[in-house]
C-alpha positions, 0 to 999 in steps of 0.5 A, spaced: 064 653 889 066 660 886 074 658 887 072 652 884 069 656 877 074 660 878 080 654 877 076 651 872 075 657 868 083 659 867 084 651 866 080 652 860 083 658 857 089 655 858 087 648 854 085 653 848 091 658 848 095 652 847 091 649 842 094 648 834 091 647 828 094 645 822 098 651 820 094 655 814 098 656 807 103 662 807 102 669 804 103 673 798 110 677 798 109 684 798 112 689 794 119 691 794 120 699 797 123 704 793 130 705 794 133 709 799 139 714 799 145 711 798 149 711 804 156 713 806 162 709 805 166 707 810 173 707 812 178 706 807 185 706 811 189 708 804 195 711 808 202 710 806 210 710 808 217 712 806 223 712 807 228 718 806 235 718 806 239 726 807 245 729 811 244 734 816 249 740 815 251 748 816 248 750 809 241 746 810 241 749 817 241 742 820 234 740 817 232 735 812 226 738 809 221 733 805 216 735 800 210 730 799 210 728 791 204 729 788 203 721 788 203 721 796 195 724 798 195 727 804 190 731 808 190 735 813 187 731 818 191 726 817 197 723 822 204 724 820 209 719 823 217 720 823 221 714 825 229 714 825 234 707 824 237 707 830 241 702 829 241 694 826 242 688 829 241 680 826 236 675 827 237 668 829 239 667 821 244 672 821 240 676 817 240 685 819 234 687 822 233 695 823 231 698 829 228 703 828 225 709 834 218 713 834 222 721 833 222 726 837 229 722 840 234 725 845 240 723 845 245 725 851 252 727 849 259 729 852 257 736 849 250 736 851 243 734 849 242 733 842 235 732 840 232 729 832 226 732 832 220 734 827 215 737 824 210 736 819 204 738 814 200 736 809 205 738 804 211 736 807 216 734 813 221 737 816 226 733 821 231 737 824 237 738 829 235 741 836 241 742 841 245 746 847 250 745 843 254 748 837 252 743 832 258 744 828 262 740 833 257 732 832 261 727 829 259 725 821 256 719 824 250 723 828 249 727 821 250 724 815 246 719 811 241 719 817 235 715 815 228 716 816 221 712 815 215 717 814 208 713 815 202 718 813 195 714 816 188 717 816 186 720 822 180 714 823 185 710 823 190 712 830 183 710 834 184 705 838 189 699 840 195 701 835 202 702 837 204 708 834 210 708 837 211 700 833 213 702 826 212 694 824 205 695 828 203 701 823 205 697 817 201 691 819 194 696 821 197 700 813 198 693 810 204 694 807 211 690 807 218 692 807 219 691 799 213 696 797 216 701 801 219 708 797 226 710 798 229 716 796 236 720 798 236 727 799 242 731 796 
């Protein structure tokens, strides 16, 4: 008998939990809270590329050195890329196509090793020629006219997925096209 009560009892509960009614009418809003502080802004990927042109020689001791104008912001934690034109190809239009490699580059030559190589700051870049080697006897066509991307990104902005080793990966992530690109010749 006292199961009984029992099983009756909890089906009785049970019965009046899942009892509903007709649902009453909505409340009154409440007001608004004050304002908070403001909170801080996110990320803003404002990075920038370059293209600069110069000739290595004797009397600039083998380096282009390049001094960011005043229009191209760069801080100390940001990342500073330099990318030399290898070479060209074409496309299946026939149309030039620059290859273009992540710097340092080594090269090995009949007088050794020839290295493109570089440092920066947040004021400037200096790319230069490393060698075992008397640099005096390269042919013009490893010194003159050489041609280099720089790409400056935000530090936030190199976590991640991104191919750094891609100047067209870092273009795409920057939202930059080729025809936005800056050159300049170096004398």
């Amino acid at each position: 008998m006292k199961k009984l009560n029992l099983f009756l009892g909890a089906l009785a509960t049970v019965f009046f939990i899942s009892c509903e009614g007709p649902q009453g009418p909505p409340g009154f809003d409440g007001f608004d809270g004050e304002r908070g502080p403001a909170g801080q802004d996110g990320v803003n990927i404002l990075g920038q590329v370059v293209d600069i042109e110069g000739t290595f020689t004797l009397e600039n001791d083998y380096s282009i050195f390049y001094e960011f104008p005043q229009s191209i912001e760069v801080f100390e934690n940001d990342v500073v890329f330099v990318y030399l034109l290898w070479d060209e190809t074409e496309d299946g239009n026939g149309e030039l196509v620059d290859i273009w490699r992540l710097m340092p580059q080594t090269r090995i030559l009949d007088q050794g090793l020839l290295q493109y190589n570089f440092d920066y700051t947040f004021f400037d870049v200096n790319i230069f020629l490393e060698s075992d080697f008397d640099l005096a006897t390269l042919p013009a066509g490893d010194t003159d006219n050489q041609v280099f991307r720089i790409a400056i990104l935000p530090a936030e902005s190199t976590t991640g997925k991104l191919d750094t080793s891609n100047i067209n990966s870092v273009m795409a992530h920057l939202g930059i096209t080729e025809d936005s690109i800056q050159k300049i010749k170096l004398d």
